[in-house]
Each structure stands twice: as structure tokens, then as C-alpha cells.
N, C-alpha and C positions, 0 to 999 in steps of 0.2 A: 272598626276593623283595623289590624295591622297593617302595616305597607310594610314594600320591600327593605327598608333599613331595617324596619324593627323583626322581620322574618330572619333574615338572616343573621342579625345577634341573637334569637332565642334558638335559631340551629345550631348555634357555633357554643351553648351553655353545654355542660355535660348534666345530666340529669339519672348517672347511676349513682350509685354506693361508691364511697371511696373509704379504701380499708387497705393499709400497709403498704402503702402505694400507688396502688392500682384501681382501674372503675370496674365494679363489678355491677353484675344485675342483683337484684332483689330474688327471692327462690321464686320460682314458677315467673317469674317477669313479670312481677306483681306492682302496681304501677296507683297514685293517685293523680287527681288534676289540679292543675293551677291556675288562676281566673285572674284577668286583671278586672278589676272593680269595676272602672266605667263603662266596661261592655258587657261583663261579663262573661264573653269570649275563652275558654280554655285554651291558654299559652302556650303550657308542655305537661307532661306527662312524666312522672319522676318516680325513681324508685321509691318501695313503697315496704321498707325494714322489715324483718321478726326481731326476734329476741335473739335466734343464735346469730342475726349479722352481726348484732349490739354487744354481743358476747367476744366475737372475731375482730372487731373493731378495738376493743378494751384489750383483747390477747396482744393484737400490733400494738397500740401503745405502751403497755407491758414490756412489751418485749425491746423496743426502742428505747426504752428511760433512761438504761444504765450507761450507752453511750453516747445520747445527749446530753446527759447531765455532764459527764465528761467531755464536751464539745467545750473547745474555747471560746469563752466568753463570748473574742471577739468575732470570733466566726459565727457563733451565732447574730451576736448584733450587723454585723454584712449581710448576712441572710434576711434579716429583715430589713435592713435599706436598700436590699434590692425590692426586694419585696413593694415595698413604699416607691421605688421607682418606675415600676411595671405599673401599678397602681396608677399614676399619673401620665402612662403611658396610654393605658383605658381608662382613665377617667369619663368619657363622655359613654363608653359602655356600659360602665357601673350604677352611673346616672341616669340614662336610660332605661337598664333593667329595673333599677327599684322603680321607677314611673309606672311601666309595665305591669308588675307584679303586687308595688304598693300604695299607686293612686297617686302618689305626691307631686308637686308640679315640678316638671323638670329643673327647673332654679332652684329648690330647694334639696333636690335628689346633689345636685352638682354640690351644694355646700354638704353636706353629707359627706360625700365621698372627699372631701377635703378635712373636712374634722375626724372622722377613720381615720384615713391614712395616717394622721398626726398621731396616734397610738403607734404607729408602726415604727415611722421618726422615732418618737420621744423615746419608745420603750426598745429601740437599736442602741441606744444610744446610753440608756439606763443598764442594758447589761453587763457592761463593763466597770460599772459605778456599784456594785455587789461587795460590799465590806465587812467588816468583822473586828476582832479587836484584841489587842493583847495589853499584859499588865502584869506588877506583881500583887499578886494578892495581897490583903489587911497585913495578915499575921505574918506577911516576910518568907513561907514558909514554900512558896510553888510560881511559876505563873500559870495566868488564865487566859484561857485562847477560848474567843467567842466567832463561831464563824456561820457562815448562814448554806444552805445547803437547799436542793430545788424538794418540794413537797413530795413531785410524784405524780405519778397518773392522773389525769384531772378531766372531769365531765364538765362540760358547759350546755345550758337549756337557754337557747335563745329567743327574740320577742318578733312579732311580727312587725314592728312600725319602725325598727331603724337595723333593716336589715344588713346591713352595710358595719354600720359603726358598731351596732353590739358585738359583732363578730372579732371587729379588729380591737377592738376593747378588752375584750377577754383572752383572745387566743396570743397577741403583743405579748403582754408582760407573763404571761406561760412560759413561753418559747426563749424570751431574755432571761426566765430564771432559769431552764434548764428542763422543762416539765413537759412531758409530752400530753395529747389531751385527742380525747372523743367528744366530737359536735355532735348534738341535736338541733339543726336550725327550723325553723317554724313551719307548720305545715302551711300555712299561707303562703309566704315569701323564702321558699328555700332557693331560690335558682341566682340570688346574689352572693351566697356562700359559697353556692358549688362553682360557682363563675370567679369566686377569690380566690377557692383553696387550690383550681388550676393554676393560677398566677404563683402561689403558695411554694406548690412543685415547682415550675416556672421558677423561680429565684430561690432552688433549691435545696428546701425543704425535706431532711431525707424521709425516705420510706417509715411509715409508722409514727411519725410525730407527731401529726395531723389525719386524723381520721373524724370521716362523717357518715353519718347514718340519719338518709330522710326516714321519713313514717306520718302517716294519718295520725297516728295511734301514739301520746307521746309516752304514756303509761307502760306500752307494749315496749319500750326500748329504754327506759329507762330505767325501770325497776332491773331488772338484771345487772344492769352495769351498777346502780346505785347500792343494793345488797352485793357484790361481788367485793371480798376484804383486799384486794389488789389496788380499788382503788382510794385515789389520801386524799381528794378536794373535787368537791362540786359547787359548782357558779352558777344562777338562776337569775334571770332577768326576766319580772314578767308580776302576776298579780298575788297580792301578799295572801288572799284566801289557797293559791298553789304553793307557795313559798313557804306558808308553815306545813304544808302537806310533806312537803320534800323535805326541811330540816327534820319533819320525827322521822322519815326512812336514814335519812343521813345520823340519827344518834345512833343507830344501831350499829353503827360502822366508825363513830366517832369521829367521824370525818370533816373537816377543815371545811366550811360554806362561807361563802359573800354571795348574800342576796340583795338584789336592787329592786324594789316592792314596789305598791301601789303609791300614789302622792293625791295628795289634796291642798294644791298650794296657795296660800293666800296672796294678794295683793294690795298692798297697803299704800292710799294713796293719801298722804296730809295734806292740810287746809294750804302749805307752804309749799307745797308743791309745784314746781315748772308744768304745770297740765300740756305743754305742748310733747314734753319730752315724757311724760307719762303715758301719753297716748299710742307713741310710737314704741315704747316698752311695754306694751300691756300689747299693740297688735304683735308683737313679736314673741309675746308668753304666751301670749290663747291661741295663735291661729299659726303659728309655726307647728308643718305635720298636721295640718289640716285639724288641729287641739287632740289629737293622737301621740299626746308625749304625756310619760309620769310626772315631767318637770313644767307642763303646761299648767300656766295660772288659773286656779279653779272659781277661786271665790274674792270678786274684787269688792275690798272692803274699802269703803272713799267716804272721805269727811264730809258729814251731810251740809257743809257752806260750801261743796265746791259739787256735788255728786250732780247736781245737773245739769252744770257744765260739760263735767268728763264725758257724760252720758251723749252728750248731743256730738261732743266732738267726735266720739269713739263711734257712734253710729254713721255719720257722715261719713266716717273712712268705711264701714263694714259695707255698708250701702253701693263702696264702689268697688268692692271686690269681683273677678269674673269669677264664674263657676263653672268649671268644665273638665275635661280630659287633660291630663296633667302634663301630655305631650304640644300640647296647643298652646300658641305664642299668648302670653299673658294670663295667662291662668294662676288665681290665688288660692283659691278652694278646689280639691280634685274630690272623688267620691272620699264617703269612708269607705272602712275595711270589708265589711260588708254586708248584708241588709240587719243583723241584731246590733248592727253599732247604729244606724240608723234609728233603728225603736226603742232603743236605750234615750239619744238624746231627745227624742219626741217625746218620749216617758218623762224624764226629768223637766223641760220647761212645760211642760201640761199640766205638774204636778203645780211648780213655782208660780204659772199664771193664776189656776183654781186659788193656789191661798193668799194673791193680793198681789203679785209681782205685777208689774207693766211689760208687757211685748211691745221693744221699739222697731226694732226690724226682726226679719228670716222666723221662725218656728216653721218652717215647712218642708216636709218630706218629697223630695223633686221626684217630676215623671222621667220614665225613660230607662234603660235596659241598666245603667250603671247603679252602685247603691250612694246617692248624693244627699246631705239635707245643708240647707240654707243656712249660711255664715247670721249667728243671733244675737241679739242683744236684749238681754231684761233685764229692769233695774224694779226697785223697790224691793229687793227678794225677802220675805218674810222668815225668821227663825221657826226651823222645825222642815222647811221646805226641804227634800232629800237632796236638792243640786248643792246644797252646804255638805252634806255629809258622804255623796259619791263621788268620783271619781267620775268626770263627764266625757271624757276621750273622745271628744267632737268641736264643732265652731259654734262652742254659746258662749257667750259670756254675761255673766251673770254678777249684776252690782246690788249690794249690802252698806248700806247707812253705820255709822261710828259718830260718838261727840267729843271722844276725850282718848286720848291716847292710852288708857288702861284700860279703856272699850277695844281698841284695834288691836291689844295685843293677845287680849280676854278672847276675842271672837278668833285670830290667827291660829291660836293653841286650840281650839276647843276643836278639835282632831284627834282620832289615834296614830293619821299617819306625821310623819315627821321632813322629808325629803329636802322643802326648798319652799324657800318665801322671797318673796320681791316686796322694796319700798321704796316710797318715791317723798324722799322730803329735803330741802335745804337745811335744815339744821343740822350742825354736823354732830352738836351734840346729842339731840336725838336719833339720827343717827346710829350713834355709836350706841346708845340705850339700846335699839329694837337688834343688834346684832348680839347683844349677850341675854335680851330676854324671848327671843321670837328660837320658839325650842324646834328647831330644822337643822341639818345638816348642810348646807349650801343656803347662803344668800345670794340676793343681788341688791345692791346699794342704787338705788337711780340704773339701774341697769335691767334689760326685759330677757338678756339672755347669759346663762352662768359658766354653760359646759367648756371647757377645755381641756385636753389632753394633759396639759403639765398641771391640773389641778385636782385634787382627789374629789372626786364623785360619791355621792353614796348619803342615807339618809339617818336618823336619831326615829324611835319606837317603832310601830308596825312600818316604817317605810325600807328597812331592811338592816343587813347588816355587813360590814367590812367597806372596803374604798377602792375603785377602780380608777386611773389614771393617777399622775402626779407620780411624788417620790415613795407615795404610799403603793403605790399601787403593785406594784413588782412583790411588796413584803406578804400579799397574799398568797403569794407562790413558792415563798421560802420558810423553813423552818431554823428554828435557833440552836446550834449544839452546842455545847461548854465543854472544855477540855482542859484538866489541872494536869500541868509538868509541875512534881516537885523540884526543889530544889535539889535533894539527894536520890 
């Protein structure tokens, strides 16, 4: 049950429609619920969109573009360092509502809102760094002015498991380039958005830049805005089987997409490996977000001279993880998302046990009113097992035998998705080999976590496409125009 802290910050969330400035209700005050996991408990009750909010929501940012895009740089970039200041101002809010809403244990909700905000930073600070170019042309005959300009109306579809950071991830480098934008945030956890986009206004934000629209229903608010020729870009965080759904609506309108897709990330542990610091890389790819990330380590591929080693160590620390409500002192494991994320990863190591894996710790689906399953380890994993080939977005981790390093690389690629691989080897020469043939978008060299705001994000094949954060990340919001002055 909640206590009086956590009542009165989910009093103090706004939970309508936010459209051209203002909270509006939903028509008929049409309303869905929000649960936090471990209880189960219904938190709030939020407005619940049609299609003409979604419509009215796109008219404000419309209607907004032409004098934002016109806002100075650096006023914009101040708008968002305020922005990032108020941020830090709630931070212990923001962190508590994601706990609330998405299970996560408090210490990991708090680094969260520290890695957001840092889109907020970075891309304040990126907007004033918007360049362009001039020159005379080959033939002597003109100069070229190459200048970059904001895209325009922009949709974002957000994920449930980093409800915090997707937001400020996408909506950042919008706002630095000039773009004004309609949210979708998740029906699971939308009450950390609607709890930013107040701070949002807060630090200035004018009317119509920022518009959100909750819904059950994400088909019922998107399609509209997505078929509507007004808008130039949409951003999609979330599963590659949705994400090709959305880019065939988005050809139709030829519309500018960065999608951040599904991952299947390998972990590649060699015979030369430091096992101590592999261990603590590997707890912090699987079980960071409760293994609820796209960039969580899915399949740990370890050199069968050291695999049952890794295995005893890595168990020994899962063995002491607590399992509980994520608001409770020392908790590592909070629920999942909610009971089909649960029977997903019961499904997948059921499968991997049936064809030969060993179960060292957890495969079990916990009692009690929350949706919880036990932090897992199996090793021996057999080829053909589906835990190789899904996406497990839970706490298993799952180890896979290698003899020869064109084994480790053979088995890392043998994926559609592409996103992010971790290796763990002293050689620097090899090394440098797995970073030009391991076909991913983000490495981690001896390292179990990649993401940073000044680093471009984003994955190679079905794991998606374009780059969030970094120097790159702004360039999805802008467009290139050329411009010839002759000389006469």
C-alpha cells in the first residue's frame, strides 16, 4: 500500500491532456488506470485521448513551429537548462514516481533521472552549436551556403521501462533544434511525463511546443497524427515488430523516423578475461531495470575454459540479490512490468531447461499480489533454445559455450537485431578485432554499461534506425538546405 509520501506526490502529478498549453480533460472524462507492479494497487487515473485530442494536440504544435523555430537559439538552450535545473530540483520525485509506476528499485530510478536530465544539459547546450557553411563553389561561378533548419512538427511514441529518460531523450534535441513535438507516453507509466512536461512549462516552455496526449489505445492517437501531411518526423522507442508497423504508416507521408528497436545483446566473455570485472559488467547489463532494457545483455557467450567459473561467480552474486518493492531499502530486483512479462521469462528458461541448459539459481514465478520472478541463472544453453533468439526483458541470464574467437563472433551476429554487444577480454588487439567485426551499433569494451548522453545511441539491422544523444543526435531534427549566390 502507499503511505503518506508517496500519496501526496501522485496528488500533486497532473493526470489530464496537455494540449497548447493547457490540462484539459479527455471528452466525457474518460479516464484509464495506472498500477504499480508490486501491488498492484491503481495509483491514478489519467486521461484517456480520442483521436480529435490527438488531432488538437498536432493543430498546437502546428501552430507553434513557425515561432519556435524563430526563438533564439540561445533562449531556447536557457529553457532547457532551466528545465534540467527544476529537474534536479525534483529529482527525488521523479525517482520515486518511476518506482511507483515502473517497479524499478529506488537507486536505480535516481540514476535514471540523472542520465535524462543529462539530454537536457547536453542538448541546452548543443543548441547554440547548429552550423552550416559557406564557400565558393568548384567552377568560381557563385557561393554555397549550406545551412540547417528545424524539421518541424515531430511525434514521439514512448516505452514503458525508462519512462523518465526516453522522454528527455527525444523531446531535448526537438526543442534545441527548433521543432515543436506531440507525446505519446506509455500507457503503463505515463505519470513521469506528465510530471516533467509540468516542470517543462515550469522552465518556460511556451504554449504549444510540447503537447501530450495519454491513451489506452496507442493506435487510436496515433494514426491520425501519423497520416496527417502537417507532420515532418516521428520517433518510436519500443519493439521492432511495432516499429516496422509505424515506418510503413510513416512512408506514406515520407516522413523523417529514428526508431530505437528491439536488442539481443551478446556478451562475450574470453579465456583472458579479468572474471572479476566481467562479473560486475555482466550484473550491471542483465539486471540493471530489473533486465527491462533493449541494451540488457541477452545472451552470455563465455569461453568454455573459464564458463564455469563465470557461472559459479555470477550466481553467487544473483543468489544475493533482495527481491522486493522497489521503494524498500535495498532492493535489487523490483516486479516486472506486469504479469505477461512474467510468463514470457518463465516461457523462455522452460524452454532452455527442456533442451539441456542447467538451472543454477531463481526460474520461479513469485507469490504475492505484485508481478515478480526470480533473479536466474542457466548456463549450458543449447543452439535452437528461443532465449538465443528473443529478447528476454527480465532477470535471467543465460550462458552459451564458445572455443575459438570466430565461434564468439559467429554466435554474437547470428541475430537480426543489431543494437549493442559487450566484451570482456585484455587483449587490446582483440579487442580492437571484435569492435570492427561484432555488427552492433554501441559497444562496450570491458565495460557492462554504454549509454551516455554525449554519445550517439541507436542500433545497425532490425534494432532500428537514426542516433539519439551526442553530436548526432540534434541532426535528427534538422534538415539541410543549399543555397547558390552567384557571383553576378
Amino acid at each position: 500500500m502507499t503511505n503518506d509520501r508517496e500519496n501526496t506526490l501522485l496528488a500533486s502529478v497532473p493526470t489530464r491532456l496537455f494540449i497548447g498549453g493547457e490540462w484539459v480533460d479527455a471528452p466525457e472524462g474518460a479516464t484509464f488506470d495506472v498500477r504499480d507492479p508490486a501491488t498492484n494497487e491503481v495509483i491514478a487515473r489519467v486521461a484517456d485521448a480520442s483521436a480529435d485530442d490527438a488531432t488538437r494536440a498536432l493543430d498546437a504544435a502546428v501552430a507553434a513551429q513557425d515561432a519556435w523555430a524563430a526563438t533564439a537559439p540561445r533562449t531556447r538552450g536557457e529553457i532547457l537548462r532551466r528545465a534540467w535545473e527544476l529537474v534536479q530540483e525534483r529529482k527525488e520525485d521523479i525517482a520515486l514516481l518511476m518506482t511507483l509506476e515502473m517497479g524499478k528499485p529506488l537507486a536505480e530510478a535516481r540514476g535514471e533521472v540523472g542520465y535524462g536530465g543529462e539530454f537536457l544539459r547536453w542538448f541546452s547546450e548543443e543548441a547554440v552549436r547548429i552550423t552550416g557553411r559557406y564557400g565558393l563553389n568548384p567552377e568560381g561561378t557563385g557561393r554555397m551556403v549550406v545551412s540547417q533548419r528545424p524539421v518541424g512538427p515531430s511525434f514521439f511514441i514512448t516505452p514503458w521501462n525508462f519512462p523518465f529518460a526516453m522522454a528527455t531523450r527525444k523531446i531535448a534535441p526537438a526543442l534545441a533544434a527548433g521543432c515543436t513535438v506531440v507525446i505519446k507516453p506509455p500507457q503503463l507509466t505515463p505519470l513521469t511525463t506528465l510530471f516533467f512536461t509540468q516542470l517543462l512549462a515550469d522552465a518556460g516552455v511556451p504554449a504549444g511546443v510540447v503537447n501530450v496526449v495519454t491513451s489506452a489505445s496507442s493506435r487510436r492517437v496515433s494514426e491520425p497524427i501519423i497520416s496527417d501531411p502537417r507532420l515532418r518526423k516521428l520517433s518510436f522507442t519500443g519493439s521492432t515488430e511495432v516499429g516496422r508497423k509505424l515506418i510503413a504508416q510513416a512512408a506514406e507521408g515520407v516522413l523523417r523516423v529514428s526508431m530505437e528497436l528491439g536488442g539481443n545483446a551478446p556478451f562475450v566473455v574470453f579465456e583472458d578475461a579479468d572474471l572479476d570485472k566481467a562479473v560486475e559488467g555482466a550484473l550491471a547489463a542483465k539486471f540493471r531495470n530489473i533486465g527491462q532494457a533493449c541494451t540488457a545483455a541477452n545472451r552470455f557467450i563465455v569461453h568454455s575454459s573459464v564458463a564455469e567459473e563465470f557461472a559459479a561467480k555470477i550466481t553467487e552474486r544473483v543468489q544475493e540479490m533482495r527481491i522486493g518493492r522497489g521503494t524498500e531499502d535495498g532492493v535489487a530486483i523490483g516486479p516486472l512490468i506486469d504479469g505477461d512479462a512474467v510468463a514470457k521469462a518463465d516461457e523462455l528458461v522452460t524452454d532452455a531447461t527442456e533442451r539441456g541448459a542447467t538451472l543454477l539459481t531463481g526460474g520461479d514465478k513469485l507469490e504475492g499480489p505484485g508481478t515478480f520472478y526470480a533473479p536466474t541463472v542457466i548456463t549450458g544453453v543449447q543452439p535452437g533454445s528461443a532465449i538465443l533468439r528473443e529478447e528476454i526483458f527480465g532477470p535471467v541470464l543465460a550462458i552459451a559455450t564458445f572455443d575459438t574467437e570466430d565461434d564468439a563472433v559467429r554466435l554474437a551476429n547470428d541475430t537480426e537485431y543489431g543494437l549493442v554487444s559487450y566484451v570482456y577480454t585484455q587483449d587490446l588487439a582483440r579487442g580492437h578485432r571484435m569492435i570492427d567485426r561484432l555488427e552492433t551499433g554501441m559497444m562496450g569494451l570491458n565495460a557492462g554499461v554504454v549509454s551516455n548522453a554525449a554519445a550517439p545511441f541507436g542500433g545497425v539491422k532490425q534494432s532500428g534506425v537514426g542516433r539519439e544523444g551526442g553530436f548526432e543526435g540534434i541532426h535528427e531534427y534538422l534538415s539541410t538546405k543549399y543555397t547558390l549566390i552567384p557571383n553576378d
